[in-house]
Structures are given as structure tokens and as C-alpha cells.
NUVOMAR-18155 format. One record per residue (C-alpha): residue in one letter; x, y, z. Coordinates in pm, 1 decimal, always signed. Layout:
N
REC   residu       east      north         up
REC        A          X          Y          Z
...
This chain:
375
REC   residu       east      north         up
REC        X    -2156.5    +1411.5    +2075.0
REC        X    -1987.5    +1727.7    +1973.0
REC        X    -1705.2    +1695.0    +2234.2
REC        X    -1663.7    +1317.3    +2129.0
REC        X    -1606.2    +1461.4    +1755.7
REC        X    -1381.4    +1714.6    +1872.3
REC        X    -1154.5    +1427.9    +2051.3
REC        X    -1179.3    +1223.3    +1720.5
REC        X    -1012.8    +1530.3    +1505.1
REC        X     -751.4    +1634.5    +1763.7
REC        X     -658.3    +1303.1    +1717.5
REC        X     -655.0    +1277.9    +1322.0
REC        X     -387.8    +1610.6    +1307.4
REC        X     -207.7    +1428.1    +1589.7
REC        X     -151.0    +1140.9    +1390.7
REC        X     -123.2    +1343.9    +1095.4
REC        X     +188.3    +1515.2    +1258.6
REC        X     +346.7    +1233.5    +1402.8
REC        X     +306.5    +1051.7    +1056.2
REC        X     +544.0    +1291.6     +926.3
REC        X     +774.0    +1276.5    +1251.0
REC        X     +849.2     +880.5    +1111.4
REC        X     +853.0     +972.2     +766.0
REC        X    +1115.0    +1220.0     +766.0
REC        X    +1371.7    +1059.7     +874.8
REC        X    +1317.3     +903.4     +523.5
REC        X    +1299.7    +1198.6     +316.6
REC        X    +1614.3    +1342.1     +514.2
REC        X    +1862.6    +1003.9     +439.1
REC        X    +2107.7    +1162.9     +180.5
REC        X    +2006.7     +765.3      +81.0
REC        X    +1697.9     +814.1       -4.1
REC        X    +1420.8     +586.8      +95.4
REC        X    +1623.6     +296.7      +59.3
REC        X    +1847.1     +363.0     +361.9
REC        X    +1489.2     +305.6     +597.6
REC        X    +1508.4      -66.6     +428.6
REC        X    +1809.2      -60.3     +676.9
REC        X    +1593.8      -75.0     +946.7
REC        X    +1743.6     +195.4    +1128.0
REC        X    +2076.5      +25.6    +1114.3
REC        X    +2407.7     +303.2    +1209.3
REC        X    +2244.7     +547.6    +1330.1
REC        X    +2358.2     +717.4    +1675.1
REC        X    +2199.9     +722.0    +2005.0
REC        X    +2073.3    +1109.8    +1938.9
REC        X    +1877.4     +964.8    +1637.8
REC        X    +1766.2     +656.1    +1753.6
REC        X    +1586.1     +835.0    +2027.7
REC        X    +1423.9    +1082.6    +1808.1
REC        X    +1332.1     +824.2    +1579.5
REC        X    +1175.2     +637.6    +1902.5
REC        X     +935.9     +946.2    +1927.0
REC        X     +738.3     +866.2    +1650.3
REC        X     +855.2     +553.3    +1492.6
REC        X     +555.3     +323.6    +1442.1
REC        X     +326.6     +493.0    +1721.5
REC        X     +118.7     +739.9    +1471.0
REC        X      +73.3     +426.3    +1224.9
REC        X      -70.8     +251.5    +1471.3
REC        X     -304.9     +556.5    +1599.9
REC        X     -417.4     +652.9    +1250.0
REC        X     -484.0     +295.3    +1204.7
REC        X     -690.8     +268.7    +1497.3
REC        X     -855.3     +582.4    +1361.1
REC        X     -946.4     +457.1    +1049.9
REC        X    -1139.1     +167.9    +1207.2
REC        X    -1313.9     +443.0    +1447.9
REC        X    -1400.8     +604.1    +1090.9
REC        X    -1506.6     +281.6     +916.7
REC        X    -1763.5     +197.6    +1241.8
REC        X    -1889.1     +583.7    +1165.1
REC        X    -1983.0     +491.7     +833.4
REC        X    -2139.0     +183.7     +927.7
REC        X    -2372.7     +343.3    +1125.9
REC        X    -2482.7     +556.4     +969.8
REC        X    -2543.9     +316.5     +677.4
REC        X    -2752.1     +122.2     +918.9
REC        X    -2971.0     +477.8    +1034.8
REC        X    -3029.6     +528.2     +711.3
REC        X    -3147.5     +187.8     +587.4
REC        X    -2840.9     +149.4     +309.2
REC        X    -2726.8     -178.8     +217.3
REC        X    -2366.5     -276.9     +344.0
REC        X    -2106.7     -259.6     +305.0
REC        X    -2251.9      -93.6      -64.3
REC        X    -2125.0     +204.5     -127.7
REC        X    -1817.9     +164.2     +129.9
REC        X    -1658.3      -64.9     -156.1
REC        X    -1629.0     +200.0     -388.0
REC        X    -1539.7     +430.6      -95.9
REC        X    -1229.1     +164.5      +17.1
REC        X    -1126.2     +207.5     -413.5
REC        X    -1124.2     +547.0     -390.8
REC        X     -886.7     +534.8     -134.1
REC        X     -689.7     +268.3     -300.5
REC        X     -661.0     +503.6     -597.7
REC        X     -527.5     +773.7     -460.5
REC        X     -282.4     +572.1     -245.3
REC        X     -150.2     +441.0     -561.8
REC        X      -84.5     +753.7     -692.8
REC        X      +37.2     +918.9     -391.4
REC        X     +301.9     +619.6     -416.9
REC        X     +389.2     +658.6     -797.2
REC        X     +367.2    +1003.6     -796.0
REC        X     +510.4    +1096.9     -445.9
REC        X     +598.7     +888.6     -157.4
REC        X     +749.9     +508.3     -178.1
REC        X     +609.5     +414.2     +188.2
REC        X     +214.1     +533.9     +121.7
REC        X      -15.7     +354.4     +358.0
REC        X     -361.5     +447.4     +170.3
REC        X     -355.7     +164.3      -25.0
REC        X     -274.1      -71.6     +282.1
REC        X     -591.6      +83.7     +461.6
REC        X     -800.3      +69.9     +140.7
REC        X     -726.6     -340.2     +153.0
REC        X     -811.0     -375.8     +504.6
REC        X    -1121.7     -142.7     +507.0
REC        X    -1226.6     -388.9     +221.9
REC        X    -1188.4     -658.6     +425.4
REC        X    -1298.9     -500.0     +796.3
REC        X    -1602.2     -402.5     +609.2
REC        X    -1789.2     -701.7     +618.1
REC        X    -1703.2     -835.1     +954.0
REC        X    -1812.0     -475.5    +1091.2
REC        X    -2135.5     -594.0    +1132.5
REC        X    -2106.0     -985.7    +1239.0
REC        X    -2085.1    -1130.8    +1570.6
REC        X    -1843.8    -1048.7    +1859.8
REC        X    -1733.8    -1462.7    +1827.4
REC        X    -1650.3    -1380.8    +1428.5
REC        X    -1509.3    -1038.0    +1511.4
REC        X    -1273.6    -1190.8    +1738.1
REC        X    -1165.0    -1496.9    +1549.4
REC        X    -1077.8    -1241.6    +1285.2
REC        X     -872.8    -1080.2    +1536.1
REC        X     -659.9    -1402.7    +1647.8
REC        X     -605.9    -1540.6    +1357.5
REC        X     -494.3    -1181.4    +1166.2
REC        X     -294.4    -1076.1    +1492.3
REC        X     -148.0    -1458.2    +1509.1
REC        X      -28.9    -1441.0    +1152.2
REC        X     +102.3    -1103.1    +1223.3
REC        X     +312.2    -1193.0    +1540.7
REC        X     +414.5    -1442.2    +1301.6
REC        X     +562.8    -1262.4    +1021.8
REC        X     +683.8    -1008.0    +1315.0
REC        X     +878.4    -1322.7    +1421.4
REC        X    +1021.0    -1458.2    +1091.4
REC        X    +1157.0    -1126.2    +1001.5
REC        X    +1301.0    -1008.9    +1342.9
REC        X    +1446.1    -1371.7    +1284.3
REC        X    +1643.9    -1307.4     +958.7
REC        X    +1746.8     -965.1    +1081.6
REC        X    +1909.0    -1095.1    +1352.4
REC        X    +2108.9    -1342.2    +1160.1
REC        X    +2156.6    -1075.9     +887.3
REC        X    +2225.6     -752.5    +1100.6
REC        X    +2332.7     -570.8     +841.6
REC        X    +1988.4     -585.8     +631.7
REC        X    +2143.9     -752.2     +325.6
REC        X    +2193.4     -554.5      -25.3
REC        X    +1979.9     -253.3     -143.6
REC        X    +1854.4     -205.4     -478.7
REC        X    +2045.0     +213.2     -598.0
REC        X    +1929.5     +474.8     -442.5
REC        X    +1775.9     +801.7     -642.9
REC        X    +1716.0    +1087.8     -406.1
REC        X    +1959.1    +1311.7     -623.0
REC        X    +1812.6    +1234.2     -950.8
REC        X    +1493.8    +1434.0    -1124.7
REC        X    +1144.0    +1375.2     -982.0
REC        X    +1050.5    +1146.5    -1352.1
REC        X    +1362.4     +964.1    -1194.7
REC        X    +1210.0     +858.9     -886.3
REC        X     +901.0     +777.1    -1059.3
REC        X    +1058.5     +552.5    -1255.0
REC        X    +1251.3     +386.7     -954.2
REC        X     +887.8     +348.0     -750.5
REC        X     +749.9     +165.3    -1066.5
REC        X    +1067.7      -39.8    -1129.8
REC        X    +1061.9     -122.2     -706.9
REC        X     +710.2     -167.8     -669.3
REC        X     +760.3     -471.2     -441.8
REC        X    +1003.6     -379.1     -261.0
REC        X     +884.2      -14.8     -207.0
REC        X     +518.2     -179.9     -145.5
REC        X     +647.5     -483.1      +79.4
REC        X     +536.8     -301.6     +385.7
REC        X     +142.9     -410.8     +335.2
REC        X     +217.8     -766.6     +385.9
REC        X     +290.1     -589.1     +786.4
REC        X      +32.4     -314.4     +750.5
REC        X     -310.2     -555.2     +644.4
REC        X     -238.2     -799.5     +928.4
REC        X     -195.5     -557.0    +1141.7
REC        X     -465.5     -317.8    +1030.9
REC        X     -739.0     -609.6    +1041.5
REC        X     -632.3     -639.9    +1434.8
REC        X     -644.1     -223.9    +1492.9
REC        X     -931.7     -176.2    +1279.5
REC        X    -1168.2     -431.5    +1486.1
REC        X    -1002.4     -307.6    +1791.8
REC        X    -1100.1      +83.7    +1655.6
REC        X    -1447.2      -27.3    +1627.8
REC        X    -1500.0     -171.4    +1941.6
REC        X    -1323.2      +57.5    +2118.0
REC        X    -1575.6     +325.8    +1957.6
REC        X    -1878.8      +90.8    +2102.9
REC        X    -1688.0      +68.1    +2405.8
REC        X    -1753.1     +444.0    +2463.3
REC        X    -1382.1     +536.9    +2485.2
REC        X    -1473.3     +897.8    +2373.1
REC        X    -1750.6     +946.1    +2556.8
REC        X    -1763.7    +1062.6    +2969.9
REC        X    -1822.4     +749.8    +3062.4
REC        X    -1558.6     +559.4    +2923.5
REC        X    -1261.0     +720.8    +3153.6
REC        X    -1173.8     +375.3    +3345.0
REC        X    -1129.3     +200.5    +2973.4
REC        X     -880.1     +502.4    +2857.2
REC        X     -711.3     +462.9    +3214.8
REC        X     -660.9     +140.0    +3113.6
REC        X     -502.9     +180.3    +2778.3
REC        X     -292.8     +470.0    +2948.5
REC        X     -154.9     +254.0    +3184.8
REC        X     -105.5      -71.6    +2908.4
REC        X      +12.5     +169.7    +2617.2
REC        X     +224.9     +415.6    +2800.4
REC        X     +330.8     +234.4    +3119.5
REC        X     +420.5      -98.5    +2953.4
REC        X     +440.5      -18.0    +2581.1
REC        X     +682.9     +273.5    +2625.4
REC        X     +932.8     +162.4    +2821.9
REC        X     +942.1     -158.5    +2636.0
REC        X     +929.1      +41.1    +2288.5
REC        X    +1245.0     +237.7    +2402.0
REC        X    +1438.5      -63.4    +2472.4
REC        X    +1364.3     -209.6    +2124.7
REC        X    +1483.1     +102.9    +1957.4
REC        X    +1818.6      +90.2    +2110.4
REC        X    +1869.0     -312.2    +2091.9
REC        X    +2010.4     -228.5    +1747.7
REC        X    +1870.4     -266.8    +1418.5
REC        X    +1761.2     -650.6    +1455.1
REC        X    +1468.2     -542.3    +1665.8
REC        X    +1326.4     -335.7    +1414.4
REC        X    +1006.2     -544.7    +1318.4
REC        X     +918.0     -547.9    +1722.3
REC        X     +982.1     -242.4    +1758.4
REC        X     +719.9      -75.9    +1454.2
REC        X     +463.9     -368.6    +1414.7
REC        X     +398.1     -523.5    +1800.9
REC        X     +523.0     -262.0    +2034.3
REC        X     +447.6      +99.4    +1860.5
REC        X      +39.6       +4.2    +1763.9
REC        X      +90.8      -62.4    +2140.0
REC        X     +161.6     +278.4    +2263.6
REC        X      -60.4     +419.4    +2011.0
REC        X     -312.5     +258.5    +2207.5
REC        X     -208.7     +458.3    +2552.9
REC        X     -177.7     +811.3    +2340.8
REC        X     -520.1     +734.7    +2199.4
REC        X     -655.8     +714.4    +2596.4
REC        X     -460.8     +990.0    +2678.8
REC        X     -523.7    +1274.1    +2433.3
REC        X     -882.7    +1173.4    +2467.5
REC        X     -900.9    +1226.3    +2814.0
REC        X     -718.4    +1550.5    +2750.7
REC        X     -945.4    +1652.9    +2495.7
REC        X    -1258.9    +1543.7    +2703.3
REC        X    -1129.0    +1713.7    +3006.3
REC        X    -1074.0    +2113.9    +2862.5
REC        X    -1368.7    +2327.2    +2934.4
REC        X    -1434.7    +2638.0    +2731.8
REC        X    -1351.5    +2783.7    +2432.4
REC        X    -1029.8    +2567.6    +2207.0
REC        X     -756.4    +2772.0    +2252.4
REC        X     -505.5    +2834.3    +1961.3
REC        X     -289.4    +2509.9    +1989.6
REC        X     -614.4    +2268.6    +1974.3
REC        X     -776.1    +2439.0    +1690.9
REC        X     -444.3    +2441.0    +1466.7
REC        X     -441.4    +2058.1    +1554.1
REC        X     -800.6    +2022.5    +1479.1
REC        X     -788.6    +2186.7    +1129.2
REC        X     -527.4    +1931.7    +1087.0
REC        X     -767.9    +1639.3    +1186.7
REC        X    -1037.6    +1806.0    +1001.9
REC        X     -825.1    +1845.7     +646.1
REC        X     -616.7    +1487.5     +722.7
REC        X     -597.3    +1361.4     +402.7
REC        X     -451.6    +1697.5     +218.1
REC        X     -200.0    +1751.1     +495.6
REC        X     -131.4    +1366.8     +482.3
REC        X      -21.6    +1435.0     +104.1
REC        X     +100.4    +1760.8     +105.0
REC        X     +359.0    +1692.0     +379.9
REC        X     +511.3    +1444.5     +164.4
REC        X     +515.9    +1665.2      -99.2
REC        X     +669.0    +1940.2      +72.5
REC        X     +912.0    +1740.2     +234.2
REC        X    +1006.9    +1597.7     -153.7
REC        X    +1046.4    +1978.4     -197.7
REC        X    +1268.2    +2040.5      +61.4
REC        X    +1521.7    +1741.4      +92.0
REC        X    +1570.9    +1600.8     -301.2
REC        X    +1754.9    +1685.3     -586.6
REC        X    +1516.3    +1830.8     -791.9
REC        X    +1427.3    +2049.2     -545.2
REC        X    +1623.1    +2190.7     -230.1
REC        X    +1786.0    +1905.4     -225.6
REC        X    +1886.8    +1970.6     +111.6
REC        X    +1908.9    +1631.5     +224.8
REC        X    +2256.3    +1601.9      +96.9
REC        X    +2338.9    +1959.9     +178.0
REC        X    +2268.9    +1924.3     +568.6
REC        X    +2395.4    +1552.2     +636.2
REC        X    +2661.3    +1687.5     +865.3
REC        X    +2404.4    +1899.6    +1080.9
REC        X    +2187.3    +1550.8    +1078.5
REC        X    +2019.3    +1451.7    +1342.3
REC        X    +1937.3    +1765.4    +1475.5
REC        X    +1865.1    +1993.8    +1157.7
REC        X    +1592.9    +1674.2    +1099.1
REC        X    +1340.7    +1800.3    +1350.0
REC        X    +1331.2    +2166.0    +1250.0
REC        X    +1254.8    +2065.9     +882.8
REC        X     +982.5    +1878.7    +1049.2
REC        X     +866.0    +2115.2    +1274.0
REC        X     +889.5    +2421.2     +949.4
REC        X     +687.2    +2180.9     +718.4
REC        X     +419.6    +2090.1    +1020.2
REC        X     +387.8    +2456.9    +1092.0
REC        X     +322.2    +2520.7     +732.9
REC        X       +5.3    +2245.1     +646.7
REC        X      -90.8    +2408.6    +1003.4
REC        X     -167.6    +2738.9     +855.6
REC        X     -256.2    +2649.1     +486.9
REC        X     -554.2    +2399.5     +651.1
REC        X     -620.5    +2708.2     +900.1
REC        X     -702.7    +2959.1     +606.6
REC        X     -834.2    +2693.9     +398.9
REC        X    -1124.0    +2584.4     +653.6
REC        X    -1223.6    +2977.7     +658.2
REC        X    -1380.4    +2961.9     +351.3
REC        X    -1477.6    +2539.3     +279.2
REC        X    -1590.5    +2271.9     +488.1
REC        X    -1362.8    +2022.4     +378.7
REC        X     -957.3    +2011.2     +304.3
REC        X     -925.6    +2049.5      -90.4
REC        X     -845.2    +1644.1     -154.2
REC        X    -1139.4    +1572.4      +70.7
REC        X    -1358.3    +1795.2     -119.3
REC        X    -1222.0    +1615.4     -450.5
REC        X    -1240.3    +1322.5     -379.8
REC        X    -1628.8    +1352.9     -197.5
REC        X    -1689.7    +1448.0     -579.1
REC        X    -1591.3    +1117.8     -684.1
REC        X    -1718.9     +982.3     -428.3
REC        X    -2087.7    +1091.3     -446.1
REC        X    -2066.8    +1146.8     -889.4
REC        X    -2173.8     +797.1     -961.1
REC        X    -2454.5     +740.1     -708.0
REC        X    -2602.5    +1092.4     -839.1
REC        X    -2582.9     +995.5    -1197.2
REC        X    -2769.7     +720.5    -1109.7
REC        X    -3053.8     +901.0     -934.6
REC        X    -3073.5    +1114.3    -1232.5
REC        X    -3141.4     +857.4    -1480.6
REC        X    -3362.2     +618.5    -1287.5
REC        X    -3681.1     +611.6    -1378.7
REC        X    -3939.9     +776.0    -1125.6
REC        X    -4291.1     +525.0    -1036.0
């Protein structure tokens, strides 16, 4: 069990990582975030294939992560006799919560809110059928592949992504506020993609986690979604990235969750295969896993820091050392929420945000124990 947990967290701080390795790119535009509303469009063939590294691909494995999570929960709801989904529902607003303020306050492209949606949805088909559980699955992954198609569709008759609303990456931070608030549906347009899709990776997170793909035992079914994810998915992935800008909705939302798949067999298998003590390298990435949510926010934050006007602004300052001055700031931000998390988890159990928002969390359901009436 231990091991399988271990597996589960390396995996959370690789996703966390690779999170930022897509977002970056956005924080880094001199454009701002409008410029990834381009779809990628101009860039050069050094880019494009850095992009390619993580474009998509850590979506789709935190996504599949969450759904591991959310079949966690369930369980242990069921073990310990608690209604469902129950208390999960104020769980999934929590989450929604803070994903809206991590947008107004922080970063346009949040997915919180897009998970707290789907969890609210996944949550009561968690425990029905296999026939209902995959119904749910074809029709959400049908109307998926659908909008996939509609939009790869107008991009290609519209390669050059139509107009953008101003950008604001210069201006102060009450600035960009202001432009989240006045953009909120084009900023937040991304969910229509990311609840489809997350209904489809949730379900297949949970039965994947039935499926025993972190235990022993389940090495042929992580051989498999090696050989689907990284043998089919990557190759195809790559030649998505540099079909041009048109390809764009392919490329994140059908062929990325698709390698995510293969990276989630193969760091398992990793993970389950090391014997002895973690060395230094795993247990930086599982203090990541462990403290997801605070480095989640906090790299956004720090990357705000670094690359806009009201801070470094340095975005602007080291366009004509872009793309390769992109993956140091990535690498000096990563190595930073590495050793924050590292000397945080020497003295608490939980990252600070987790801790927080387990408060809120738990403050409700212990008020009410309080003042219920005992016999």
C-alpha cells in the first residue's frame, strides 16, 4: 500500500512540474496570456518542440490524478459508512473557490474550477454500474471529439486565430485583475474542453485505480498504456505540434491526455521498481506531490513575479534570448517550490494551502458535532 502511495505522489509533483512547463510559455509571451489564444501560431521550430514537451500531457496526467483521488475518497466514504457523495460536494466547492480566486487573483488559464465541475459531476457516477460508467464515458468523450473537431475546423479555415481582445502583461497587477474580470469568458473558455474531457479521464482514473495499475500486479496493464501512450501517442503528438497552429485542439485535448496515459504507466513502473531508501531526486518530487496544491499556486505566482510589469517584468526584457532563456526561468522557479515544500514538510504534514483549506474543509462538519444534541 505504502509503495502504491509513494507512486501516486511522485506522480502529483510530476504533474505539478510539467503543469508549469505548459504554462510558462504563457507567462513568458511579452503578449501576455492572450498570445496562447494564438494557439501556438509563429513560433519557431526550437519552441514548438519545447512546447511539445509539456503541452497538454501534464493536464491530462493531473486529470487522470484527480479521478485516482476522487475514487480514494470514495472509498473511504464507503469504509466508513458516510453517505455519498455528502461531504465530497462541499469538498468539489472548496475547490471551485479557490480556483476562482486563483483565476481573479492570479492566473487567467486556472484549471481548479474545471476539476471542481467535473468532480461534481464524476461524483455520483463513481459508484454506479460499469454499463452507466461507460455510457458516461462515450457520450462525454463523443461530445468532446466533437468540439475537438469543430474547432480544429475553424482554425484551419482561420489560421491566423482571428482578433485578440489588448493585452496587459505590462500594466499593474489591479490591471490584470481587472482584464481577468472584464475577459472572464474568454479567459474561462477553456472548461467547455477541460469538463468533457475530465468526465472521460476522471472515469478512466478510477478504473484504472480498480484496475490495480499501481499495484505489483498490474505491470501488463501499465505495459500497455506505455506502449499506447508513448509508442503511438508521442510520435503522433509531435507531428501535431509541428503541422502548424491549425492542429492545436488535436494536439492538447485528443493526443496529449493520450501520452499522459503512457507517462502515467511508466513513472509507475519506475516508481514500483526502485528498491531501498528514495534517493534525493524522488523525495524532492515527492514533497512536490505531497504539497501539490501550494506549489500548483505558488508557481504561478512566482512566475507573475518574474515575467510582468509589476514585477521583474522580464518577459519583455528577455524576448530576444526567447526560446531558450524560457526553460531556465522554469527550471529556477521549479527548483525553488522544490525546496520551500522540502523545508516546509519538516515541520507540517500538509503544504500550507492544503492545511488551509482542510480547515475549511472539516470547520462546518465540526460545528455541527458540537451543537448536536447527544441521546
Amino acid at each position: 500500500m505504502s509503495r502504491r502511495i509513494d507512486a501516486l505522489d511522485v506522480l502529483r509533483g510530476v504533474a505539478i512540474m510539467g503543469t508549469l512547463g505548459t504554462n510558462i510559455w504563457i507567462f513568458t509571451a511579452p503578449g501576455g496570456p492572450t498570445e496562447f489564444l494564438q494557439f501556438g501560431g509563429g513560433a519557431g521550430a526550437a519552441e514548438t518542440f519545447l512546447r511539445f514537451l509539456s503541452n497538454g500531457k501534464f493536464l491530462g496526467l493531473l486529470t487522470l490524478l484527480f479521478g485516482v483521488g476522487l475514487e480514494l475518497q470514495y472509498r473511504s466514504a464507503v469504509r466508513k459508512g458516510m453517505t455519498w457523495p455528502g461531504r465530497y460536494l462541499w469538498r468539489a466547492t472548496l475547490l471551485f473557490v479557490e480556483g476562482a480566486l486563483h483565476y481573479v487573483l492570479i492566473f487567467e488559464f486556472d484549471v481548479l474550477m474545471g476539476y471542481a465541475i467535473t468532480s461534481m459531476i464524476v461524483a455520483y457516477l463513481v459508484g454506479r454500474s460499469s454499463r452507466v460508467v461507460t455510457a458516461w464515458m462515450v457520450v462525454a468523450g463523443s461530445l468532446h471529439v466533437a468540439m475537438v473537431s469543430v474547432l480544429t475546423l475553424a482554425l484551419l479555415t482561420t489560421p491566423n486565430g482571428g482578433s485578440m481582445p489588448g493585452t496587459y502583461p505590462q500594466g499593474s497587477w489591479l490591471d490584470q485583475v481587472h482584464g481577468r474580470l472584464q475577459n472572464v469568458l474568454l479567459f474561462r473558455s477553456e472548461l467547455v474542453f477541460i469538463v468533457p474531457m475530465g468526465i472521460v479521464l476522471f472515469l478512466l482514473g478510477v478504473r484504472l485505480m480498480r484496475a490495480g495499475v499501481f499495484e505489483e500486479h498490474g505491470a501488463g496493464l501499465r505495459r500497455k498504456l506505455i506502449v499506447v501512450g508513448l509508442g503511438f501517442g508521442v510520435p503522433a503528438n509531435l507531428a501535431t505540434s509541428f503541422a502548424g497552429s491549425g492542429w492545436f485542439a488535436v494536439d492538447r485535448y485528443l493526443l496529449a491526455p493520450l501520452v499522459a496515459l503512457g507517462m502515467l504507466g511508466l513513472v509507475t513502473s519506475i516508481v514500483l521498481g526502485l528498491r531501498g531508501e528514495p534517493g534525493v531526486v524522488r523525495n524532492a518530487i515527492t514533497n512536490v506531490g505531497r504539497t501539490a496544491l501550494s506549489c500548483y499556486v505558488f508557481q504561478n505566482l512566482a512566475a507573475s513575479v518574474v515575467c510582468y510589469g509589476w514585477g521583474l517584468g522580464l518577459a519583455s526584457r528577455f524576448d530576444a534570448l526567447r526560446p531558450w532563456w524560457v526553460p531556465v526561468v522554469w527550471a529556477a522557479i521549479c527548483l525553488l517550490f522544490v525546496a520551500l515544500s522540502s523545508l516546509w514538510l519538516r515541520r507540517f504534514s500538509r503544504g500550507p494551502l492544503e492545511l488551509a483549506w482542510q480547515w475549511a474543509y472539516q470547520a462546518p462538519f465540526k460545528k455541527r458535532a458540537v451543537t448536536t444534541p447527544v441521546g
